[in-house]
N, C-alpha and C positions, 0 to 999 in steps of 0.2 A: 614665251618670249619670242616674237619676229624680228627678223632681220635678215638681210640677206646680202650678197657680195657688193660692196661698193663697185660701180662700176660708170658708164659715160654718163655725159650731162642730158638733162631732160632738155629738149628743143620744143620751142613751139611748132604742133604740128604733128609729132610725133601718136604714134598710138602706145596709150599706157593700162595699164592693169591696176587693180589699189586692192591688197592683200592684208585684210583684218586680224585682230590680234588671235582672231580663233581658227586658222589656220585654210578661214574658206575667203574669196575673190567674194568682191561687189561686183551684183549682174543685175541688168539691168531688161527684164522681162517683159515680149509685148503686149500683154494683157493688164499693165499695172502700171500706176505713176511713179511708185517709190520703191529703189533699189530693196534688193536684198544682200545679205552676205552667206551665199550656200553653196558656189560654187568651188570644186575642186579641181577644176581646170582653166586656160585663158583660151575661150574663144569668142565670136563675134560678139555673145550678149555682156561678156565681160568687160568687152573691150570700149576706153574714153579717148578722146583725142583732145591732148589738154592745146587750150587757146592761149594766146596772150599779145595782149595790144602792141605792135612792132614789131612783132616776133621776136625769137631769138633763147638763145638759152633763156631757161629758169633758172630764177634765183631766188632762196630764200626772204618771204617778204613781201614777192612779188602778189599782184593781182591776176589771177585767173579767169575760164571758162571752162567747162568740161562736157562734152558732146560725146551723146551714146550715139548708138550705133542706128539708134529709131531717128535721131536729126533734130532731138531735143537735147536741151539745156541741162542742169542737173540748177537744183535753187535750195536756198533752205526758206522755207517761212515758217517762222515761230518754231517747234517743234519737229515741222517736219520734213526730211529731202526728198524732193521731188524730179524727176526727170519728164518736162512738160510741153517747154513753150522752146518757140524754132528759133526764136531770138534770141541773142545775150543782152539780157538788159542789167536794170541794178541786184535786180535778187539772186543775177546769175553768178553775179562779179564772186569770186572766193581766193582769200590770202593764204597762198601757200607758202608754211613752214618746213624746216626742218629742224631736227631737234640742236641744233646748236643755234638757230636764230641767225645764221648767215650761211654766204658763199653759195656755189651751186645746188640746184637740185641732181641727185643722182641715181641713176636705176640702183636698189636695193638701200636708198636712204628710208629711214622712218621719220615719213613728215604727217602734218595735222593740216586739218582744211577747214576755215574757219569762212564762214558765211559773214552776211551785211550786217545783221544784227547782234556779232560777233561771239555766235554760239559756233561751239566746234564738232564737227560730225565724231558721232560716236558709234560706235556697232555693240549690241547684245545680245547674243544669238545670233538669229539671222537679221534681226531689225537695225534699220538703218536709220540713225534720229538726228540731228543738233539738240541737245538738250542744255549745256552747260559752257560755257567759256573755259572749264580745263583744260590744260594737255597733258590727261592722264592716259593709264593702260587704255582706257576705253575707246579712246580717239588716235592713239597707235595704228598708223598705216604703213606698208612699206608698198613703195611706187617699183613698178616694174618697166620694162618694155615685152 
């Protein structure tokens, strides 16, 4: 089970961490398009800088961006998450949850990040997928700063 202290609101802008249910951080490696989940620490490769049109807090529901540290996008298509293109276009766009379905997002909430095609990223291992529209264990993130 993760989770961790409730604590301020996520801003647009901010740099975040996203910490899978298996106890290792989403890094985002420069030899590779698609994240893994193997890290035990937050540093540069781990580290996202979530977006959002206007700026301003996050709030549950809202629409997203998330930027690694290489100055790509994170996308899902079909199956699989990709960290690729400089752009935020539509495949970049992703609805950030939290598990109550409202109010702010906050460092050590457990939210779900569901893509365009409204599959939600899942971790198994190390492997980082959208495979399914749940919000089960598997797609259990808690946002950090």
């Amino acid at each position: 089970e993760i989770s961790g202290p409730k604590g301020k609101p996520i801003i647009a802008g901010d740099t975040i961490y996203l910490l899978a249910r298996t106890g290792k951080y989403l890094e985002y490696p420069e030899h590779r398009e698609d994240p893994r989940a193997r890290a035990v620490i937050k540093g540069t490769r781990q580290a996202l800088e979530i977006q959002k049109k206007g700026g301003g807090a996050i709030q549950s529901g809202d629409t997203i961006s998330l930027r690694c540290h290489l100055g790509v996008y994170l996308d899902f298509q079909g199956t699989a998450v990709r960290a690729r293109k400089s752009e935020a276009g539509e495949w970049q766009q992703i609805r950030i949850t939290n598990e109550d379905h409202e109010g702010s997002i906050r460092t050590g909430d457990v939210i779900f990040l569901r893509g365009h095609q409204d599959n939600v990223l899942d971790v198994e291992k190390e492997n980082v997928k959208c495979r399914w529209p749940d919000e089960g264990k598997w797609q259990r993130l808690v946002i950090e700063k």
